[in-house]
N, CA, C and O atoms as a GROMACS GRO file, in nm:
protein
  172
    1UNK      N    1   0.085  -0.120   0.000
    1UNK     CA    2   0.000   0.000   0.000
    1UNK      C    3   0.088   0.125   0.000
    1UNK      O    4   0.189   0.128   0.070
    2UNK      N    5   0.053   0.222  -0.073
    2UNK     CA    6   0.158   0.340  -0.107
    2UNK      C    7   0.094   0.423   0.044
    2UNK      O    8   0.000   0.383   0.114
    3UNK      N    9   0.172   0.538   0.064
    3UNK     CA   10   0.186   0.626   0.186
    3UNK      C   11   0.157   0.778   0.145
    3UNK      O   12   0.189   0.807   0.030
    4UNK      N   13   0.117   0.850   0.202
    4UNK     CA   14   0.068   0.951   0.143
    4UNK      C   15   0.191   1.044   0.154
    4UNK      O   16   0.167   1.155   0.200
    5UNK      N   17   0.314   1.018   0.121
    5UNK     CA   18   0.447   1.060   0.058
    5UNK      C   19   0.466   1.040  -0.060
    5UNK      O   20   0.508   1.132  -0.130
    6UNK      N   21   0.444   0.942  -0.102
    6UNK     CA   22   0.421   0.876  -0.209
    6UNK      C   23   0.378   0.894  -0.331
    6UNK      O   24   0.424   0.885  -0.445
    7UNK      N   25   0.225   0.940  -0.253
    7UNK     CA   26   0.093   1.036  -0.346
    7UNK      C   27   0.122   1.162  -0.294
    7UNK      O   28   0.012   1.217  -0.287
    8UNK      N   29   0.183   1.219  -0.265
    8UNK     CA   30   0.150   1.368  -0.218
    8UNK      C   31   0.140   1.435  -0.325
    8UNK      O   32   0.085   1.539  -0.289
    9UNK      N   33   0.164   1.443  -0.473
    9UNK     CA   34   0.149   1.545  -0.540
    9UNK      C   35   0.038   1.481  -0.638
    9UNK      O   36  -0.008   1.540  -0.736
   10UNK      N   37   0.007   1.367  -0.602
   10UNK     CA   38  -0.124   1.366  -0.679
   10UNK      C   39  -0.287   1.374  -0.570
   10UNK      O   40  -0.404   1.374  -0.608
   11UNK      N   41  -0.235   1.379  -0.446
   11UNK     CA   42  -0.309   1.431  -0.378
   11UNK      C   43  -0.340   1.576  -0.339
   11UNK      O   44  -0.456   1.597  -0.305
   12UNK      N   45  -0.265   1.668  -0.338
   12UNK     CA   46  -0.253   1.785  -0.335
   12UNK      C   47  -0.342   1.849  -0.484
   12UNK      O   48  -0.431   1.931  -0.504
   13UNK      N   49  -0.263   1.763  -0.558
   13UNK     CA   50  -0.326   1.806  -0.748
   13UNK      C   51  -0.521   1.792  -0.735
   13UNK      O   52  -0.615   1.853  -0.786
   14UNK      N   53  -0.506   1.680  -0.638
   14UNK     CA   54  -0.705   1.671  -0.620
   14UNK      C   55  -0.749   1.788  -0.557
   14UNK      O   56  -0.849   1.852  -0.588
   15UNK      N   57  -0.644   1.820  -0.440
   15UNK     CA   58  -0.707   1.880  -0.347
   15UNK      C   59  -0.712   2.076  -0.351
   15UNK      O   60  -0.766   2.161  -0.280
   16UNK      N   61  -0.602   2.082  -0.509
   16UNK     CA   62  -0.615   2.204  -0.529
   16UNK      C   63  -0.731   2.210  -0.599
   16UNK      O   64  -0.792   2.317  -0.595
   17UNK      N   65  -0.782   2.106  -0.672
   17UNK     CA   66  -0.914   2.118  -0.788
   17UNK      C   67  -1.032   2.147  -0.633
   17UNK      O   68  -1.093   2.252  -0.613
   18UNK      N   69  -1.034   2.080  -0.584
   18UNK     CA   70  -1.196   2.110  -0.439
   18UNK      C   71  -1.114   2.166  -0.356
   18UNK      O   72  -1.130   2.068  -0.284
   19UNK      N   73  -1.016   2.254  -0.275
   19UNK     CA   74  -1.031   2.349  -0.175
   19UNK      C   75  -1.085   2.360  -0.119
   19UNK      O   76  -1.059   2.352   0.001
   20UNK      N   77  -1.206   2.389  -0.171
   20UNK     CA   78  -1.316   2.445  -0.114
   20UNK      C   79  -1.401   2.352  -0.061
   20UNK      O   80  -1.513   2.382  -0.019
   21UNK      N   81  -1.356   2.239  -0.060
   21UNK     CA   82  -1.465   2.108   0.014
   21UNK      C   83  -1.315   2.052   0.116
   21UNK      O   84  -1.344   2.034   0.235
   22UNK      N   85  -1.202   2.031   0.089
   22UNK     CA   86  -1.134   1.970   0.188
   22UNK      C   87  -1.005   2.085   0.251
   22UNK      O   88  -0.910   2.052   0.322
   23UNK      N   89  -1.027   2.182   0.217
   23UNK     CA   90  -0.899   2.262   0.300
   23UNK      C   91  -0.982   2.244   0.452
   23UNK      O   92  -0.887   2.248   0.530
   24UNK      N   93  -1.122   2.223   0.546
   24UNK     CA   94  -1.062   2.207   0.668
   24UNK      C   95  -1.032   2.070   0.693
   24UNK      O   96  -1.023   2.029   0.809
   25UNK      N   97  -1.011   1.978   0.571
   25UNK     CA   98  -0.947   1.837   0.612
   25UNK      C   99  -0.805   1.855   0.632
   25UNK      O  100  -0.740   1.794   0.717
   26UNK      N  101  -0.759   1.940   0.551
   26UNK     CA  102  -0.607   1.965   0.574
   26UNK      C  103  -0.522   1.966   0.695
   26UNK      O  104  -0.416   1.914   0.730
   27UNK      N  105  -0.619   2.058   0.754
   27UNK     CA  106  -0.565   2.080   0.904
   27UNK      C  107  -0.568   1.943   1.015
   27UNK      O  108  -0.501   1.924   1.116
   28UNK      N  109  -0.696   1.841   0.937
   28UNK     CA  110  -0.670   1.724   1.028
   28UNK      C  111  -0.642   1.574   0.980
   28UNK      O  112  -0.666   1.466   1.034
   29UNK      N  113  -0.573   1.612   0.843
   29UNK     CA  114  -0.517   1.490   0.786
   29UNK      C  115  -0.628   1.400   0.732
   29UNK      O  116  -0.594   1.286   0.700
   30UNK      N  117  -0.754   1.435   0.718
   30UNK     CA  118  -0.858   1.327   0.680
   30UNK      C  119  -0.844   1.347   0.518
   30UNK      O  120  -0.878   1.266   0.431
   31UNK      N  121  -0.791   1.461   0.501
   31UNK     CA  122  -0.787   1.500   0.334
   31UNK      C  123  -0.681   1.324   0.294
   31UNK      O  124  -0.683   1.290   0.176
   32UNK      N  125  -0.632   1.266   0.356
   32UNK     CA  126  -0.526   1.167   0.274
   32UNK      C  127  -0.665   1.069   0.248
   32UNK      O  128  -0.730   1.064   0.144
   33UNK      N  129  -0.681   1.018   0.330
   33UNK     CA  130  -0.824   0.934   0.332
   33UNK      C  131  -0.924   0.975   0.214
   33UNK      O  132  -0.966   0.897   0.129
   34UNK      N  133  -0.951   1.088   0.222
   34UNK     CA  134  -1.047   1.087   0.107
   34UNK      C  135  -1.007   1.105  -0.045
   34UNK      O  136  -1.049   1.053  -0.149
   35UNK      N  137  -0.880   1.227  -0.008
   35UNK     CA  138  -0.769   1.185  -0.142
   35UNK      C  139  -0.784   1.023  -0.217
   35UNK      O  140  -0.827   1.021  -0.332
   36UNK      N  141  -0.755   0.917  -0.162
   36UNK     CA  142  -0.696   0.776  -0.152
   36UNK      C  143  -0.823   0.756  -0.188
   36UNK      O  144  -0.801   0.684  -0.286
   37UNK      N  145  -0.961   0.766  -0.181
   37UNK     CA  146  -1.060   0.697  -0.209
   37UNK      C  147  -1.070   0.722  -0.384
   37UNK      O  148  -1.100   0.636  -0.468
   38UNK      N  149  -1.036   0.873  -0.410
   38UNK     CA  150  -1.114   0.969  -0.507
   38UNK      C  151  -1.056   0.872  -0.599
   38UNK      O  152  -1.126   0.797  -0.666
   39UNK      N  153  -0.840   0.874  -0.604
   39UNK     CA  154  -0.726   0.856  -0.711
   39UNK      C  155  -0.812   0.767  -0.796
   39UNK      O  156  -0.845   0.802  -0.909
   40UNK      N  157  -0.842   0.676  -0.753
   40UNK     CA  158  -0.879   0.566  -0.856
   40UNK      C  159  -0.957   0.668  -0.987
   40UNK      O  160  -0.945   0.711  -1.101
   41UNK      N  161  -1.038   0.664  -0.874
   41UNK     CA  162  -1.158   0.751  -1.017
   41UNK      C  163  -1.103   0.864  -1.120
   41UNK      O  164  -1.154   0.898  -1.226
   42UNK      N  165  -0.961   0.923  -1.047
   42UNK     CA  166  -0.880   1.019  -1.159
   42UNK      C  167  -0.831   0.944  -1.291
   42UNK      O  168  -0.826   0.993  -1.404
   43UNK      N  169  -0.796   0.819  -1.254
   43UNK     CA  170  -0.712   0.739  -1.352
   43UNK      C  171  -0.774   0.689  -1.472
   43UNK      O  172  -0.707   0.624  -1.553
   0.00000   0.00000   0.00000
């Protein structure tokens, strides 16, 4: 299972597209979790 080091710039790349739905995940790390669910569906 990859680590969210790993993905960080394809998680960040999601998370600049919605901001506006997960910047207050940022502050408590749930943004990796939902990041990790979305990736698939980017691909």
């Amino acid at each position: 299972m990859e680590t969210c080091r790993t993905k960080i710039e394809e998680i960040f790349q999601y998370i600049a597209k919605n901001i506006y739905r997960y910047s207050y995940d940022l502050f408590s790390g749930k943004y990796c979790v939902e990041a990790f669910q979305m990736l698939p569906s980017l691909k």
